[in-house]
C-alpha positions in Angstrom: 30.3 -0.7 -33.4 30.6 -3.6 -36.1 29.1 -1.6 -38.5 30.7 1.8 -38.3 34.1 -0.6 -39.0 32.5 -2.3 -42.0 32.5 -6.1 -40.4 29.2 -6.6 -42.1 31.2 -5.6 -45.1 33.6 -8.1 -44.4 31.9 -11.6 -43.6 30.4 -14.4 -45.0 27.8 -15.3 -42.9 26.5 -14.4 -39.4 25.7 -16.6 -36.1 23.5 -14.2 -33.5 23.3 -16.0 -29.9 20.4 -15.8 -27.8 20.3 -13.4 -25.2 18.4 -15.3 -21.6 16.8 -11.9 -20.6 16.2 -9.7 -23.9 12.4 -10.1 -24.1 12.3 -9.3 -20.3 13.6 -6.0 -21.0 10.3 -4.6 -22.8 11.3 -3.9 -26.6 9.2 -3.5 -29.4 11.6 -5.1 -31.7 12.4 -8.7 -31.8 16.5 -9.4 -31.6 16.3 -10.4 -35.2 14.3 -7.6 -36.5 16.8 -5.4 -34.4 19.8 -7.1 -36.3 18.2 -6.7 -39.4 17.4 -3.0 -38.8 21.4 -2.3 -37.7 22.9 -4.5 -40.7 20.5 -3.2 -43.3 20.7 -4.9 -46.8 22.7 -7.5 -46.7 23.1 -11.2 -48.6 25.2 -13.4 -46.7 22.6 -16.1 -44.5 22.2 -15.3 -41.1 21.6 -18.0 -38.2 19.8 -16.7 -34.9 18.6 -18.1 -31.7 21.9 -20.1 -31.2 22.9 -21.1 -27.7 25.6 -18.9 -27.5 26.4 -16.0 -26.1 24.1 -14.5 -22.6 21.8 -17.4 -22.6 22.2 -21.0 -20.8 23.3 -23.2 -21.8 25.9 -21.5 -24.1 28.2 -23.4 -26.1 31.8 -22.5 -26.3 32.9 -21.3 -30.2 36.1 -20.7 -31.0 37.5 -17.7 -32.4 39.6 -17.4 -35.6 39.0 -20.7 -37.2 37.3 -21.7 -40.1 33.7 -22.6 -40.1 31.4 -23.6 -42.6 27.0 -22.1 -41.7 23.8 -24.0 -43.2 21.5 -21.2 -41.6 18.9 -22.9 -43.5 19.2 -26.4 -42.0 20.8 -25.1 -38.5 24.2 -26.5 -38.8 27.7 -25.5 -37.9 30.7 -27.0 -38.8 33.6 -26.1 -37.3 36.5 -27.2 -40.0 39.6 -27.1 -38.2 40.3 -28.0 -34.0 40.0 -24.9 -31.4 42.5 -25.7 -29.4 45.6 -27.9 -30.0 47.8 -29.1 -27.1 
């Protein structure tokens, strides 16, 4: 669904969660070679394996706020607070 509306199109960089029970389930493909597969050729740096998502523990991220990905050295920053109260 993200690519028929052109999201890969449209982002700078991606964070892929780990999913607890995906090898249990008997694919040939490894999640990132599946990704990769979907998203076809694209530049911006990609970040997998991340506890988030189905997996424990996850990590809560929030949406809609600017982030800055080091895929290379495994870091997230989040820039600007989640939640304000």
């Amino acid at each position: 669904m993200l690519k028929l509306h052109s999201v890969f199109d449209k982002i700078q960089g991606l964070i892929l969660g780990k999913h607890e029970h995906f090898n249990d389930l008997g694919s040939p493909f490894g999640q990132e070679e599946l990704l990769l597969e979907v998203i076809g050729d694209q530049s911006f740096p990609i970040m997998s394996n991340v506890d988030v998502g189905h997996t424990f523990p996850s990590h809560v991220f929030p949406i809609g706020i600017e982030a800055e990905l080091d895929a290379g050295n495994g870091e997230i920053v989040f820039a600007e607070k989640g939640v304000y109260y």
